[in-house]
N, C-alpha and C positions, 0 to 999 in steps of 0.2 A: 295427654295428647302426643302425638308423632312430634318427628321435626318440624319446627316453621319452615312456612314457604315450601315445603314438600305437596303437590297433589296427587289423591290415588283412589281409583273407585270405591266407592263403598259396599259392602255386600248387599250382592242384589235383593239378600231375605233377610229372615229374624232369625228363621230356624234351620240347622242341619242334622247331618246324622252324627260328624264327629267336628269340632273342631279343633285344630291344633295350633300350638302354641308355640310359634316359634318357625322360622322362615333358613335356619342352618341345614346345613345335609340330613341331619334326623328327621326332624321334621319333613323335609323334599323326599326324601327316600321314601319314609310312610308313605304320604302323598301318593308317592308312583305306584307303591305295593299294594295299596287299597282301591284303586283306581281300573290298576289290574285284573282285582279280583273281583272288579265289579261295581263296587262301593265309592263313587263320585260324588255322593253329596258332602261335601267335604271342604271347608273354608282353613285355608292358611293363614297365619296371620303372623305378620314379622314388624315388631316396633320401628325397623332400620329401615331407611329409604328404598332399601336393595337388599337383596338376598345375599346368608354367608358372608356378613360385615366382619362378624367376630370371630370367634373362633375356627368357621370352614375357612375362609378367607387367608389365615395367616398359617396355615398348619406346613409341617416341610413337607406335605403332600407324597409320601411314601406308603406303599406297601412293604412292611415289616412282619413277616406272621410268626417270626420267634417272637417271644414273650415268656416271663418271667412268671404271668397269672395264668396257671393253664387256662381255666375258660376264655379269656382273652384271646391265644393262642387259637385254641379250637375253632372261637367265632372267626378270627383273620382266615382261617383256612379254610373254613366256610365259604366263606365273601369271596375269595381268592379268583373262582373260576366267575364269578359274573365278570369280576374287575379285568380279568383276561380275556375274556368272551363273554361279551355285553348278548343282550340278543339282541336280534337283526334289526337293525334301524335306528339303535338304541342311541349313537351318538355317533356324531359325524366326524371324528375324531377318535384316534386309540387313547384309552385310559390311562392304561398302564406302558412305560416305559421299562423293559427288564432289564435294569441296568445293574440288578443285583445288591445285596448287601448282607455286609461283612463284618460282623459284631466279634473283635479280641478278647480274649480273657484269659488271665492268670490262673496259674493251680491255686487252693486246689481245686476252683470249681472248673476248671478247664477238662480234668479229669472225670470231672463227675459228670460233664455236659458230652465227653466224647462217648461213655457209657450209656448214658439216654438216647444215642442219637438213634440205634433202631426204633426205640419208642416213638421219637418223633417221623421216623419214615412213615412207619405203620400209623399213623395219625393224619397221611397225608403230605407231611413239611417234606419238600426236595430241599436237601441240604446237601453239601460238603465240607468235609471238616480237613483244614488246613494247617501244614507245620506251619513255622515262621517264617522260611526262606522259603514257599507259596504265596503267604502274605504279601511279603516284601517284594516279590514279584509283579505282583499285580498292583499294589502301591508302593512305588519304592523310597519313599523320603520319613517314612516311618520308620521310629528305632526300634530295632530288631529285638533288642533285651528289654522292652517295653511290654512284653506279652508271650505266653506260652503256645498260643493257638489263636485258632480263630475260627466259627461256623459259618458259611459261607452259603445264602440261598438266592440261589441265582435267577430265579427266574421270578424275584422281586424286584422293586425300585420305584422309578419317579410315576405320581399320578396325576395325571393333568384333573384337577381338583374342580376347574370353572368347567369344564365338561362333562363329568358324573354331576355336577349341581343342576345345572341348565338342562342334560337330557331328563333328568328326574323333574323337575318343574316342568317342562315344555309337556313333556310325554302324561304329564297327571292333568295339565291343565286341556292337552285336546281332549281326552275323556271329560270334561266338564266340571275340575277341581276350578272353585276358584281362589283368586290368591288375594291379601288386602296388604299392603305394605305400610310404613309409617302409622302403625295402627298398635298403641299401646292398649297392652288389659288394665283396667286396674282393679278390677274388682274379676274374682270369680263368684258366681251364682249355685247356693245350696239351698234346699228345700226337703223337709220333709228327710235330713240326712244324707241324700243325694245330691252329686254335684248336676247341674243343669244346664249350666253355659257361663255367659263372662259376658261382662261389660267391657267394650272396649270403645275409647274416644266418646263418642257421643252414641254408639250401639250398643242395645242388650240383644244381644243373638243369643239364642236357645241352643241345646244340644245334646246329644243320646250321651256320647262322648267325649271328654274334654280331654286332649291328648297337653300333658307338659313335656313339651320338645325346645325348652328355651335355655339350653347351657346353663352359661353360669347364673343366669337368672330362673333359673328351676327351684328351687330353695324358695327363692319367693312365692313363685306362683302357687308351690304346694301350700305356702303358709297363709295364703290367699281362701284357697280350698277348704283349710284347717285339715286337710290331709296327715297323713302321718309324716312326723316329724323326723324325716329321716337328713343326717347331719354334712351335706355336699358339701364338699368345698371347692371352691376354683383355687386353683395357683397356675399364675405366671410361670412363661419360659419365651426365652428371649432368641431371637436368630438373627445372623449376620451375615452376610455376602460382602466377599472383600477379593482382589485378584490374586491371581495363583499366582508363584515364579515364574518369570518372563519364561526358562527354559526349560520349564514343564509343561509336558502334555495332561492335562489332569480328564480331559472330558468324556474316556473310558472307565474311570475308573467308577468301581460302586459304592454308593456309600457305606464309609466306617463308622462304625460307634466302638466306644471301648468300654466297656463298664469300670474298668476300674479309675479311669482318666474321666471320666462323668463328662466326656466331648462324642458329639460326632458330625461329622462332617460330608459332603457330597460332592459332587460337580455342578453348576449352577451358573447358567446363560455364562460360557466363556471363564467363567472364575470357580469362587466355590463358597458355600455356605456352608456356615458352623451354627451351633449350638451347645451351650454349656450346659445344659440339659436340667437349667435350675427348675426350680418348683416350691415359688414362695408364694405362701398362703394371700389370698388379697380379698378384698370383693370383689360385686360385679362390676367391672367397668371399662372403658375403652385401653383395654392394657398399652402401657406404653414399656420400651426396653430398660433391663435393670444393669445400667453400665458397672454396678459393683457384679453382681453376677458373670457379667460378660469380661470384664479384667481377669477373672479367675479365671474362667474358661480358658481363657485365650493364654494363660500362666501354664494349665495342663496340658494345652496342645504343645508348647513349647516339650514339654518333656517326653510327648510323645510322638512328633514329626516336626522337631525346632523352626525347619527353613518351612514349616508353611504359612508361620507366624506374620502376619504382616504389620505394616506399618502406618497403610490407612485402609479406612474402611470404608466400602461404596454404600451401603445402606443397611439399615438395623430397625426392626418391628418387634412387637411380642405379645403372643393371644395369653388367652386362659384355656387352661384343660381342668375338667371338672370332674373330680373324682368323689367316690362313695365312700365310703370307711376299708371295705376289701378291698377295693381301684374293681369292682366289676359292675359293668352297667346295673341301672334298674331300670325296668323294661318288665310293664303292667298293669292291674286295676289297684288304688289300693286298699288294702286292705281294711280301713275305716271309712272310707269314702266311696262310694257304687259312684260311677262315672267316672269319675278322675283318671287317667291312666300317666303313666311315668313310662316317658322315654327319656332317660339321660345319664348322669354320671358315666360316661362313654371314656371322658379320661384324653389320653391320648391317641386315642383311637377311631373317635369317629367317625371317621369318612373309609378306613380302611374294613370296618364292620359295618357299615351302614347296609351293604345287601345285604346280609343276614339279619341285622337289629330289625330292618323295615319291614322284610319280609316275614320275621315274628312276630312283631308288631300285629302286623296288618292280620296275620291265624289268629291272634289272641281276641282281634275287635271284632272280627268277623264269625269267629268260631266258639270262642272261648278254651279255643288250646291251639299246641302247635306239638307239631312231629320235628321239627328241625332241630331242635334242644330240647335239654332240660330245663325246663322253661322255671323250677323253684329255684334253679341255681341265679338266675336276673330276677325274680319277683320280689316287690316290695316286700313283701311279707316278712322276708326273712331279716328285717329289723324292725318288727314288731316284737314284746315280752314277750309274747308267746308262739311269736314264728321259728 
């Protein structure tokens, strides 16, 4: 059952074409993409009272399209121009804030990153690549013999998170999606080797497609399906907002990460938010912050901008990000299961892919392929023996 004392309609039928699994931006984003393309019969269903509890909810809401996993990479830069230029009506509000960010690094990969950077122009990424007394310019309480360089893409930064969620539900739901909240599965429905639909609450709803779009509760619901056992894990990471120095300006600045300091940090309502950028394994569950994580964090900003260290701190959360064994989404049918589709292991990344994930997504249910990827490089398959 949902939460007590929560009330929510029920679906109006038994039967639809696809139903999904999960009420976070994956899920909403599908939603908006199949909707688009047509395809409205289509029931959401989010166990939480409200849409994006968990993991949309708590993310530091950035646009980042460097990345470490090329596919990742490619998908961010993908997505980039929706999140730039929504289309028209798409939200009442701008997305994206380009406030830039600025990821440090030591030789020798600083070297090796200055050397790829045509690779990545020609891939789309706008970057600059910056000595250290650029760096320190543009943030100056950073220790200057802390880092060799730094990539700098500026025309990234803050994403207003509740506004990519709410246009993609509003805009799937005028098209005639409907959406069931406080509404747990607990069973999904196979027949004949095919998945078919899901019992949820006191509902057995039918269905062509059963999308799993439930974060870190994705693992379950494949194991639900008896789906292929492919092995997600969530891990925690923890964030903080706490005030900047009385006689600093901080609210131009873009966010830093430093890869070798495992912090990075922003500008955030007047102060500024950190991240120790841990990632410990957990279940699924209402993540709370990991103050041993967060001491250490906050030990490494010390060595790498000491006076931003503070001494109390306004407020502390921490979601889970859900990663695959490569950290690259799955996004598909699977492979032992006709019905079933995987949208998840998104990782750290899911709302900054979600126009691309959803809009693959939605070719793959609709079409059975997609032109925008390589679509075996996301498919479940490839943890299958013989994918």
């Amino acid at each position: 059952m949902g939460p007590q004392g929560v009330t929510h309609p029920p679906p109006t039928r038994s039967r639809y074409e696809v139903v999904i699994v999960g009420g976070g931006i994956a899920g909403a984003a599908l939603a908006y993409f199949l909707a688009e393309r047509g395809l409205a019969d289509v029931l959401l269903l989010e166990r939480e009272s409200q849409p994006g509890y968990h993991a949309t909810g708590r993310s530091a809401a950035t646009l980042n399209e460097l990345d470490a996993v090329s596919a990742l990479q490619r998908l961010k830069v993908l997505s980039a121009p929706f999140l730039r230029q929504p289309p028209a009506r798409f939200a009442e509000n701008r997305l994206l804030d380009p406030s830039g960010v600025m990821t440090l690094f030591r030789e020798p990969l600083w070297s090796t990153l200055r050397a790829a950077a045509p690779a990545f122009a020609a891939s789309g990424l706008h970057l600059e690549l910056l000595a250290p007394a650029e760096v320190v310019a543009r943030v100056p309480l950073l220790s200057v013999g802390e880092f060799d360089g730094a990539l700098l893409v500026p025309d990234d930064g803050h994403l207003d998170v509740h506004e990519l969620l709410t246009s993609y539900l509003r805009h799937a739901a005028r098209r005639g999606v409907e959406r069931c909240f406080a509404a747990e599965v607990g069973n999904i429905r196979v027949e004949g080797g095919r998945c078919v639909g899901v019992h949820a609450d006191e509902c057995d709803i039918r269905a062509r497609w059963v999308v799993d779009a439930a974060g870190a509760w994705a693992g379950r619901i494949a194991a639900m399906a008896r789906a292929l056992p492919i092995p997600l894990e969530p891990r925690r990471r923890t964030i903080v907002t706490f005030a900047a120095p009385e006689d600093v300006a901080v609210g131009s600045w873009p966010m830093v990460a430093s890869e070798t300091h495992r912090v990075y940090f922003a500008p955030e309502a007047g102060g500024l938010l950190l991240s120790p950028m841990d990632e410990t394994p957990s279940e699924p569950c209402d993540a709370r912050p990991d103050d041993v994580a967060l001491a250490a964090g906050l030990e490494r900003l010390r060595t790498l901008a000491p006076r931003l260290v503070p001494r109390t701190l306004r407020r502390k959360w921490a979601g889970l990000r859900t990663f695959a064994p490569d950290r690259v989404p799955v996004v598909g049918e699977d492979p032992q299961r006709p019905g079933f589709f995987w949208l998840a292991g998104q990782g750290g990344c899911g709302i900054e892919t979600s126009p691309i994930l959803g809009a693959i997504a939605a070719d793959l249910i609709v079409e059975g392929r997609t032109e925008r990827f390589e679509a075996r490089e996301l498919s479940p398959a490839r943890f299958a023996r013989d994918g």
